[in-house]
C-alpha positions as CSV (number, residue, x, y, z in Angstrom):
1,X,69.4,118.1,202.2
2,X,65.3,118.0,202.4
3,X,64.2,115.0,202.1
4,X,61.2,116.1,200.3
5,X,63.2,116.6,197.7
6,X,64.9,113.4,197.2
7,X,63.2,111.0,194.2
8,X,63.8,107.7,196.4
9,X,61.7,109.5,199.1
10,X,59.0,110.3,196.7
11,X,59.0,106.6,195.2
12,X,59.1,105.1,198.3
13,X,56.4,107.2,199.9
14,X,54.1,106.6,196.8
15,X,54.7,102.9,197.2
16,X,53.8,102.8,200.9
17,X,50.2,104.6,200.0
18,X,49.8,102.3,197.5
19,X,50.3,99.4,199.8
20,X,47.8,100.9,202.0
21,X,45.2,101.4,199.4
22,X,46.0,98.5,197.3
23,X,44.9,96.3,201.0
24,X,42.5,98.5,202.6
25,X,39.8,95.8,202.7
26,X,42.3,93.0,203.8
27,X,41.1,90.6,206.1
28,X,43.9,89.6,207.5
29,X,45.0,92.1,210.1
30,X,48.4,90.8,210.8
31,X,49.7,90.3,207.4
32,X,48.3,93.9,206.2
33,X,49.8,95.7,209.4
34,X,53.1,93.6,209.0
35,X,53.2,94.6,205.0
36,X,52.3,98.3,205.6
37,X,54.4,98.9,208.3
38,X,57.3,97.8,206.8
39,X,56.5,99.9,203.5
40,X,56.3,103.1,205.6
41,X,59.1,102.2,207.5
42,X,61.1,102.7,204.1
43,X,60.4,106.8,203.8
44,X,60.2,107.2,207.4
45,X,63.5,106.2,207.8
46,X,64.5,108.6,205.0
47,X,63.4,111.3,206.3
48,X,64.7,110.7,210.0
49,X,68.1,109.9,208.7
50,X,67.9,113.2,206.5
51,X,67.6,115.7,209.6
52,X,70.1,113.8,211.2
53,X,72.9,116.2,212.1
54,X,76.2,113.5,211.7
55,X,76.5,111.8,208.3
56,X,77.0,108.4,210.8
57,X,73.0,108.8,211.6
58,X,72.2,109.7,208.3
59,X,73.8,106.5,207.1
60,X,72.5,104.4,209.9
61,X,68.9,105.6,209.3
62,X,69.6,105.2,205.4
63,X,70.2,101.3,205.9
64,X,67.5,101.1,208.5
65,X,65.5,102.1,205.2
66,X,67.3,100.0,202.8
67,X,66.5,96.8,205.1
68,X,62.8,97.6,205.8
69,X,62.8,97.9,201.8
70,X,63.8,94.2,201.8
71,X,61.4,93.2,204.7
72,X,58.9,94.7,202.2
73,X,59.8,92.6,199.4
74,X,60.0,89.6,201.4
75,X,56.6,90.4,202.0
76,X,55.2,91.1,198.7
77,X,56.8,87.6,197.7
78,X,54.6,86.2,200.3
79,X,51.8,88.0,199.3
80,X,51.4,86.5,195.4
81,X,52.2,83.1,196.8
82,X,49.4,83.0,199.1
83,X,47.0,84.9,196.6
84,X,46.4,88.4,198.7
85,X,48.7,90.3,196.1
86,X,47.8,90.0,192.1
87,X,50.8,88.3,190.4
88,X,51.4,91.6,188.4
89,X,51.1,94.1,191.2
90,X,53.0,92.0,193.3
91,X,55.9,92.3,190.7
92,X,56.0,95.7,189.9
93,X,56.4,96.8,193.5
94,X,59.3,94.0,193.7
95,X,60.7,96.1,190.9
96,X,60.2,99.2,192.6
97,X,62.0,98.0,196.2
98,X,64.9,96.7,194.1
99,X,64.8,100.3,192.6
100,X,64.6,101.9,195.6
101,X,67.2,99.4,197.5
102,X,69.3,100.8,194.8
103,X,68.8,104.3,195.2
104,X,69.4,104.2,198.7
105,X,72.7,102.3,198.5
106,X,73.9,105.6,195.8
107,X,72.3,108.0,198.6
108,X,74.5,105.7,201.5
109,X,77.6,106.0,198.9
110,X,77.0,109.8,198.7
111,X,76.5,111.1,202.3
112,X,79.8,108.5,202.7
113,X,81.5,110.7,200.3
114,X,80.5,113.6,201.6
115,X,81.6,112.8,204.9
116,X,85.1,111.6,203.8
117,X,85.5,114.5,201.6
């Protein structure tokens, strides 16, 4: 399958430029590199798991993205609470990683099925 193709790919790219935009003038070096790492980690892991040729890597590369995506949350939490993400923005990209967290878990449940079937 090409990853390029997938929806939870595309959200979870979008998210991660957002996350790059939305703290471009951050100060603090460590929580901005911390935040946007972990929000690319999310389609990066997509896509490796994608070319993968076993469904076992796909999956393993799937939660890999599925556990970054609740790193990232973690992190947006943070964020709000210590005022370097606006209370709005902050939950609408919580929304989004519980969207995504769920996509990812159909995707996980798919190539699983796929494999047994």
């Amino acid at each position: 399958m090409d990853f390029e193709r997938l929806d939870v790919w595309k959200r979870s790219a979008r998210l991660s430029a957002d996350l790059y935009r939305y703290l471009a003038d951050s100060r603090d070096f460590g929580f901005k590199d911390q935040i946007t790492r972990s929000g690319l980690s999310v389609p990066s892991n997509i896509t490796e798991g994608m070319v993968r040729p076993t469904i076992k890597d796909r999956i393993k590369f799937l939660y890999v993205a599925k556990g970054s995506c609740a790193e990232l949350r973690t992190q947006i939490y943070i964020g709000m609470e210590i005022g370097y993400i606006e209370r709005e923005k902050g939950q609408h990209w919580a929304t989004e990683t519980r969207e995504i967290a769920a996509m990812l878990t159909g995707l996980i449940r798919k190539q699983a099925d796929f494999g047994t079937g």
